[in-house]
C-alpha positions in Angstrom: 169.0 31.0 48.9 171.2 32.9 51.3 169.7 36.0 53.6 172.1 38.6 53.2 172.4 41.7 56.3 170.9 43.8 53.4 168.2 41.1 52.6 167.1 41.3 56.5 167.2 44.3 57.0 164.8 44.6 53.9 162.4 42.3 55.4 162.3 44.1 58.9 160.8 46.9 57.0 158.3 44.9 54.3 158.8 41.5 54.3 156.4 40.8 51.4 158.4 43.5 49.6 161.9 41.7 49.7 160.2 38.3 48.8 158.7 40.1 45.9 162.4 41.3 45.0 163.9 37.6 45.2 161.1 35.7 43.9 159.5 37.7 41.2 162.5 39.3 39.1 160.1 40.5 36.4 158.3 43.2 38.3 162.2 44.6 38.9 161.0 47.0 36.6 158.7 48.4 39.1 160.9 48.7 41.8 164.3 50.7 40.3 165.8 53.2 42.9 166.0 56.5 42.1 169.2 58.0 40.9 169.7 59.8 44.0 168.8 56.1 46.1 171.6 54.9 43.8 174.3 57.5 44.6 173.4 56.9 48.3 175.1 53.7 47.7 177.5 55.2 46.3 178.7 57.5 48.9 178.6 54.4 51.7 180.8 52.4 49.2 183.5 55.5 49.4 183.1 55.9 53.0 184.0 52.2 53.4 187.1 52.7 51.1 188.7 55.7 53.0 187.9 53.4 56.5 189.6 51.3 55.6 192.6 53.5 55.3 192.6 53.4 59.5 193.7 49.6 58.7 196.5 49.9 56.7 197.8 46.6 56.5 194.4 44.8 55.3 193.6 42.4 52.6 190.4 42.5 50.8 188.7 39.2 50.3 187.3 39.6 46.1 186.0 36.0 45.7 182.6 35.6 46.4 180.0 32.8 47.6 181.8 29.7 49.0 185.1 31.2 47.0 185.0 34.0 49.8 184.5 31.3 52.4 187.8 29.8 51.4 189.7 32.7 51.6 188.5 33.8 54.6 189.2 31.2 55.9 192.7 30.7 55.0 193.8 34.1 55.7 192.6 33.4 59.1 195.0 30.8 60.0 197.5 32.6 58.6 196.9 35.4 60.7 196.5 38.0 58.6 196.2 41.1 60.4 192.8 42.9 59.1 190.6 41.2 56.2 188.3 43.5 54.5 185.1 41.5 53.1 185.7 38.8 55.3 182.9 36.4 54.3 181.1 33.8 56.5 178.2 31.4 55.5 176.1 29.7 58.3 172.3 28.1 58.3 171.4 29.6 55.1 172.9 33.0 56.2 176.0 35.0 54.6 178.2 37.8 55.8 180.4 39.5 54.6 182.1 42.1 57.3 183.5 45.6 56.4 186.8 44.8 58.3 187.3 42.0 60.5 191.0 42.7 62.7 193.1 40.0 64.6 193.7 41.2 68.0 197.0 39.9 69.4 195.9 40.2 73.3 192.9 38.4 73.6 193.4 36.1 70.2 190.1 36.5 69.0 189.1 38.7 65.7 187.4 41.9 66.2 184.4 43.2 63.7 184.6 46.4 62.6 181.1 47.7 60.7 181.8 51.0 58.5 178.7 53.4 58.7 178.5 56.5 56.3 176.6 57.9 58.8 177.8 61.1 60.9 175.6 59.2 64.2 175.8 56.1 65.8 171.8 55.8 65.2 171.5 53.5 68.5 167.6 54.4 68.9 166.1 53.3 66.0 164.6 50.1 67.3 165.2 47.1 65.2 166.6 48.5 61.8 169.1 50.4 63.4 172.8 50.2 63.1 173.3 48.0 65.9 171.2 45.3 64.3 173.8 45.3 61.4 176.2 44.4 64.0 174.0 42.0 65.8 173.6 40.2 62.7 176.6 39.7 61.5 177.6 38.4 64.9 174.7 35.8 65.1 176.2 34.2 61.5 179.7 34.4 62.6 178.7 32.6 65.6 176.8 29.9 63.6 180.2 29.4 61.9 182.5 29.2 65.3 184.4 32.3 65.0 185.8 33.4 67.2 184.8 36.6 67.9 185.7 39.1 69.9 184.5 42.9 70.7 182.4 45.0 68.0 183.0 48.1 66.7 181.0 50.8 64.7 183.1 53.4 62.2 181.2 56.2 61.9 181.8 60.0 60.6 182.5 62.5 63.0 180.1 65.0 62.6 182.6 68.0 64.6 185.5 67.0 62.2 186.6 70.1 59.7 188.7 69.7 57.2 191.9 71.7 57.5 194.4 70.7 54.4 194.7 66.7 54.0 192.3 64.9 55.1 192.7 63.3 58.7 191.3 60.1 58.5 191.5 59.2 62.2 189.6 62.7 63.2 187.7 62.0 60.2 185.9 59.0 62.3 184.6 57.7 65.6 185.4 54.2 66.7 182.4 53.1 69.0 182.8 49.9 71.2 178.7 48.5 70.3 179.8 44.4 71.9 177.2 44.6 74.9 174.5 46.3 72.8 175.0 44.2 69.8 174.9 40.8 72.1 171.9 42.1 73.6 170.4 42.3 70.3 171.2 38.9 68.9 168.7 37.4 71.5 165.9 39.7 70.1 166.8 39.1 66.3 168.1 35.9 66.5 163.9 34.1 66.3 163.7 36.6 63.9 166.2 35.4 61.6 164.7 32.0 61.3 161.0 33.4 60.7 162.9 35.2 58.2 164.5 32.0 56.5 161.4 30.4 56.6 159.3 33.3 55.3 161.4 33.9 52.2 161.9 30.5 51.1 158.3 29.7 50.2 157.4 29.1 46.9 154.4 30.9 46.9 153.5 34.4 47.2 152.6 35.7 50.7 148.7 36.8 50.0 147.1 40.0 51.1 148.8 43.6 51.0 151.9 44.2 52.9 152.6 45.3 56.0 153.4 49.2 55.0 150.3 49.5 54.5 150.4 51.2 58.5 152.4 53.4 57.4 152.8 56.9 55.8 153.0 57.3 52.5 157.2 58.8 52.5 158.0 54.9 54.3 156.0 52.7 52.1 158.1 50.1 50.0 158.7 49.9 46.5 156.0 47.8 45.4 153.6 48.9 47.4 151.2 49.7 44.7 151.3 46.1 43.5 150.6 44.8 46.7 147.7 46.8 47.6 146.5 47.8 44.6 143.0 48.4 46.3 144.1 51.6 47.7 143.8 55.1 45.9 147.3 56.6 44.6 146.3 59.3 47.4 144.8 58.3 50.5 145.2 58.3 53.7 148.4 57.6 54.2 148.9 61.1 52.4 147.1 62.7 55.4 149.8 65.7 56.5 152.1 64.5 59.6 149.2 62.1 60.4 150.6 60.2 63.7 150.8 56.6 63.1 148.1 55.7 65.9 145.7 57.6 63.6 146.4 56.2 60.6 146.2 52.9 62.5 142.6 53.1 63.3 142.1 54.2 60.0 143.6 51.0 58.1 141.6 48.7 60.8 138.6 50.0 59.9 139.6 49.6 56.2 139.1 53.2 55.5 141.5 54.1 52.8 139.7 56.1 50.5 140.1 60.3 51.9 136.5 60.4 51.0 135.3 58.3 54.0 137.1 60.2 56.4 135.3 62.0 59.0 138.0 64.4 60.2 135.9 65.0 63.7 135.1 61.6 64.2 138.6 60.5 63.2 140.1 63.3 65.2 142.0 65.1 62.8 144.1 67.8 63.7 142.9 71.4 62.0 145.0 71.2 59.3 144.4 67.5 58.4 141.0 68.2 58.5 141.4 70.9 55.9 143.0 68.9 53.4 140.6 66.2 53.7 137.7 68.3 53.2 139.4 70.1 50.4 139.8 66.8 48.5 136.4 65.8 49.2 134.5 69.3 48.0 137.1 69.2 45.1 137.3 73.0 45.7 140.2 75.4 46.6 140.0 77.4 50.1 142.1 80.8 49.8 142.2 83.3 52.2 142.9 86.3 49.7 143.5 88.6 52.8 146.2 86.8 55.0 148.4 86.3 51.5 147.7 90.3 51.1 148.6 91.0 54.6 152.3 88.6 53.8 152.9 89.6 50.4 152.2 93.5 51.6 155.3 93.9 53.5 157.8 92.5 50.6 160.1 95.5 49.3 161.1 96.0 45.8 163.5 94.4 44.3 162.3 91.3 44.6 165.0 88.9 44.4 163.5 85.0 43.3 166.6 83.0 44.7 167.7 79.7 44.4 170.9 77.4 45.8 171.7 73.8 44.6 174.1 72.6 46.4 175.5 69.4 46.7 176.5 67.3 50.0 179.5 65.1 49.8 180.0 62.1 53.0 183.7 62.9 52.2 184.8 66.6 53.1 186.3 67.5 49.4 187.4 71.0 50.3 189.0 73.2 53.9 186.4 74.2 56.3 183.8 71.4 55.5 182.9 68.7 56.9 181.1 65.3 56.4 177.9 65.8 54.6 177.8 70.1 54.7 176.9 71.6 51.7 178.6 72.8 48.4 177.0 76.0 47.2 178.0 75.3 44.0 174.9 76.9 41.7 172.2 79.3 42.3 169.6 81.6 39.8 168.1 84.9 40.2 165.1 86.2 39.0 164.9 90.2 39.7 161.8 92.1 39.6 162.6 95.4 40.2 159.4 97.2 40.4 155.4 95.5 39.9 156.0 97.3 36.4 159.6 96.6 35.5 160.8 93.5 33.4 161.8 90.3 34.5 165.7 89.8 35.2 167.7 86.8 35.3 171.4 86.3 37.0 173.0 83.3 37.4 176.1 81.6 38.8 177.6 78.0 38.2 180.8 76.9 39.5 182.6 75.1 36.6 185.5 73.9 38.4 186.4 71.2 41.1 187.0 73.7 44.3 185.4 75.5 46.9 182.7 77.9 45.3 182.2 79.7 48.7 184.1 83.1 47.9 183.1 83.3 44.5 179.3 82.6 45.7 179.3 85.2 48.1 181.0 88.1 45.8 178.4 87.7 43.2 176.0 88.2 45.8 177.4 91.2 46.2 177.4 92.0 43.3 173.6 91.3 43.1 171.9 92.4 46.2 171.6 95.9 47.7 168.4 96.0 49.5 165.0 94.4 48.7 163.3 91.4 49.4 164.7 87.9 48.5 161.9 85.1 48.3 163.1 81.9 48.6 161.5 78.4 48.9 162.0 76.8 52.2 163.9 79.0 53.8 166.1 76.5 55.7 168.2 75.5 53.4 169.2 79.0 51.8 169.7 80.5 55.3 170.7 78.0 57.7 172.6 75.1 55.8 174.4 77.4 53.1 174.5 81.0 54.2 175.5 80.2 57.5 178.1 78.0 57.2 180.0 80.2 54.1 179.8 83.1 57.1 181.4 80.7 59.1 184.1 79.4 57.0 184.4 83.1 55.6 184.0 85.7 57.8 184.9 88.4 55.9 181.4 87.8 54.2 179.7 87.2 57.2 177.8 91.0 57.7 176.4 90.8 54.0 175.7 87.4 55.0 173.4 88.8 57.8 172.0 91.4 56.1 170.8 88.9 53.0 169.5 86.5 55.6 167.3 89.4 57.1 165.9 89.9 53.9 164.4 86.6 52.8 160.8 85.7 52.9 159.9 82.3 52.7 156.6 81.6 49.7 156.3 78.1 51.0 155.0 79.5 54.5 152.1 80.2 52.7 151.0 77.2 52.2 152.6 75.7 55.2 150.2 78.2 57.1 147.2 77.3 54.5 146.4 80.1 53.2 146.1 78.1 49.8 144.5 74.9 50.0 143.9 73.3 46.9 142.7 69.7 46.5 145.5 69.2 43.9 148.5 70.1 46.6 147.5 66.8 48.1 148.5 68.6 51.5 152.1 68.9 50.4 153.7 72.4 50.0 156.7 71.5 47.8 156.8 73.8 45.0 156.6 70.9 42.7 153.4 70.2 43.9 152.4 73.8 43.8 153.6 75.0 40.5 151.1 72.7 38.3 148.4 74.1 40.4 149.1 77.8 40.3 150.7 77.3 36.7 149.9 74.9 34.9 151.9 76.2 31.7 154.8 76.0 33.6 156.5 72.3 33.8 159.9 70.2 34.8 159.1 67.3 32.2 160.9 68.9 29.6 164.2 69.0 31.8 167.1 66.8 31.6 167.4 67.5 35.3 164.1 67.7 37.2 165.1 67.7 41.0 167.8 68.3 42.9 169.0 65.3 44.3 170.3 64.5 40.3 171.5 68.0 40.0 174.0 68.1 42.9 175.5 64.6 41.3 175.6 65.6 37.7 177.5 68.5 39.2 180.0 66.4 40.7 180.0 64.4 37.6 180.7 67.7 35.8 183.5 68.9 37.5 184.8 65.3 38.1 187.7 63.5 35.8 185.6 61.5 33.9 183.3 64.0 31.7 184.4 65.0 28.7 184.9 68.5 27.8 181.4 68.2 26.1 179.9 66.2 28.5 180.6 68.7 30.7 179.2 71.7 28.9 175.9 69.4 28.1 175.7 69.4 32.1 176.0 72.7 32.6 173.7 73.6 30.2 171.5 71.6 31.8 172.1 72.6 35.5 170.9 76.4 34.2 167.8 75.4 33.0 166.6 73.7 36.0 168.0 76.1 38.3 166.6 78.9 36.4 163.3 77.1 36.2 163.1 76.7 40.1 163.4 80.8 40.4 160.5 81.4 37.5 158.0 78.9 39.3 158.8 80.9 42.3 158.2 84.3 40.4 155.0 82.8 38.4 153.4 81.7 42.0 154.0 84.5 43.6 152.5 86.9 40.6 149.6 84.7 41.0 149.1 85.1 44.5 149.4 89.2 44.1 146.3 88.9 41.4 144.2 87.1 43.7 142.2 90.1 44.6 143.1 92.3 41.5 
């Protein structure tokens, strides 16, 4: 087999978990991405594509395997002035480079690697972007090219979009050559344990190495390789610092219910989720949630954003990964007695919803308290920056901000700890607790990761005229069910001492 830059960089994060991948094809089913893992891809694929407009006179290498090598390697002695998917195969290792550019002073070919990143991400220790780089220059040097400096492409996160797109303020060109040289000598042992590692036959015994870590970084098949540790354990301790969780695993304490949170020195919060799970009984304090809920003012406005986040700017005043308010729900309770309202807004069409987003607020709003769910993204990374791109809406702007109150700080405070929250405070993890009649399974869309890219699906060219009206359709009922959970947890918090 040949180790791939993607296939290393697998390994530097779970080895066993990669060899899994290769060698054991019918547990694939186990380890799918997620839609919005999928669309990731997606959106460094188009990044590449619009880099390589800063090289206009490139040729893309389409053959693969040994095909690719041929190519490459004729269009290098002829010359040619920039290859894109320039491919090199050395010591059981492939490459294939983003864009790979003759330079005409020194007569060597400079690497360019493409990140759809809007930072050079130059700290992140080994799986960093420099040891993409660093990679790619060990191969290429195991093959005798003749290489000369290295280059990262990255976003520029201060670019704004002002009519066409400008694709050389649209990136940063980064001269990485020293750094990614210096890393070669680090990774280069590497590389060979890694050849040797994934070309056994047999399967590596024993769990796998995330096992030291938390439970947002473990690897796909984690389950299967340690299937002697509980679906929730400790690596689902809250913010748990991976020192603690260290000492943990080495004493081969996994289960939450041999956790002494003193003895284990547990911060107060750790220690309350721990003990909740192992009393397997709630802890409420009914008269802190009075004393936050007490100073909300009728209306109360249950609000909601989904918004999607394009690498590409797409419209003026954006740029590279800012948000598209392109959806959001209402539910309106005007008095404790009054009925229930619902508003909602979806932008059908491919442009910038901002305007339209902030006049139906208008529209909306006139006083009262609007409760949101994590208040972060409402106020900060979509109200703030349509005040910024619009300032004719920026003193409603203000005045809306003013009025939110976050429901998730709640439970961020602990207020409510319930063994079932598992010590997380997302309102998906919340809502079966508080209201259990209430659900997402029966939803087409059921986060909102897949909403923001069936909404660019939707107002893409691709999606027929009913397609897009099935998406739409779908994008209301989600959105709408995010502002109900919000208005069934809070209704049960205010009966908590009725």
């Amino acid at each position: 087999m040949l180790i791939s830059k993607t296939i290393f960089q697998h390994l530097l994060h779970c080895p066993k978990d990669i060899w899994l991948k290769i060698h054991k094809p019918e547990l694939k089913g186990q380890f799918e991405m997620s839609e919005f893992e999928l669309h990731l891809l997606e959106q460094g694929n188009e990044v590449e594509s619009y880099a390589r407009n800063l090289f206009p006179d490139g040729i893309e290498v389409s053959t693969t395997g040994e095909h690719a090598v041929e190519d490459t390697t004729r269009l290098m002695a002829e010359k040619m002035p920039t290859i894109f998917q320039a491919t090199f195969i050395a010591d059981g290792f492939i490459v294939r480079n983003d864009i790979l550019k003759f330079n005409k002073e020194s007569g060597l070919w400079d690497l360019y690697e493409v990140k759809g990143t809007n930072s050079m991400k130059l700290d992140q220790k080994e799986r960093d972007h420099v040891t993409d780089v660093a990679f790619q220059v060990s191969v290429m040097r195991r093959a005798r090219v003749p290489l000369g400096r290295c280059f990262l492409v990255h976003l520029n996160k201060e670019y704004v979009r002002a009519g066409d797109l400008d694709i050389h303020a649209l990136f940063q060109i980064t001269d990485i050559t020293e750094e990614a040289q210096k890393r070669v000598e680090v990774l280069e042992p590497k590389m060979d344990a890694a050849k040797e590692y994934l070309n056994r036959e047999t399967e590596p015994q024993g769990g796998c190495e995330c096992v030291y870590k938390t439970r947002r970084n473990h690897c796909s098949s984690f389950g299967y390789s340690n299937s002697h540790i509980p679906d929730y354990s400790v690596h689902d301790i809250s913010r748990i610092h991976s020192t603690k969780l260290e000492r943990l695993v080495e004493q081969n304490i996994f289960s939450l219910d041999e956790v002494e949170p003193e003895l284990h020195e547990l911060s107060e919060k750790q220690a309350n989720q721990v003990v909740a799970h192992q009393t397997q009984r709630p802890v409420i304090d009914e008269s802190a949630i009075a004393v936050e809920l007490e100073d909300l003012k009728f209306p109360l406005y249950f609000f909601d954003y989904e918004a999607y986040a394009p690498a590409i700017p797409a419209f003026n005043g954006y740029g590279p990964y800012k948000f598209i308010p392109f959806q959001f729900s209402v539910h309106i309770l005007r008095s404790p007695d009054a009925e229930l309202e619902h508003i909602e807004f979806l932008h059908g069409e491919f442009s910038d919803p901002s305007d339209a987003v902030a006049e139906k607020l208008k529209e909306i709003y006139n006083g009262g308290t609007v409760v949101v769910w994590h208040e972060t993204f409402e106020k900060k990374f979509i109200n703030e920056n349509i005040a910024q791109r619009l300032p004719q809406h920026a003193e409603f702007i203000g005045r809306f901000n003013a009025a939110v109150f976050d429901l998730e700080k709640l439970f961020l405070a602990q207020h409510y700890i319930h063994p079932h929250f598992k010590g997380r405070t997302s309102i998906k993890k919340i809502l079966p607790v508080l209201a259990p009649e209430l659900s997402y399974a029966d939803l087409e869309i059921s986060d909102g990761g897949q909403a923001s890219n069936e909404w660019w699906r939707m107002v893409g060219p691709m999606s027929s005229t009913a397609e897009k009206a099935e998406i739409a359709q779908n994008l209301r009922k989600y959105c709408g069910r995010d502002t109900y959970a919000m208005y069934a947890i809070w209704q049960h918090l205010v009966q908590l001492k009725k």
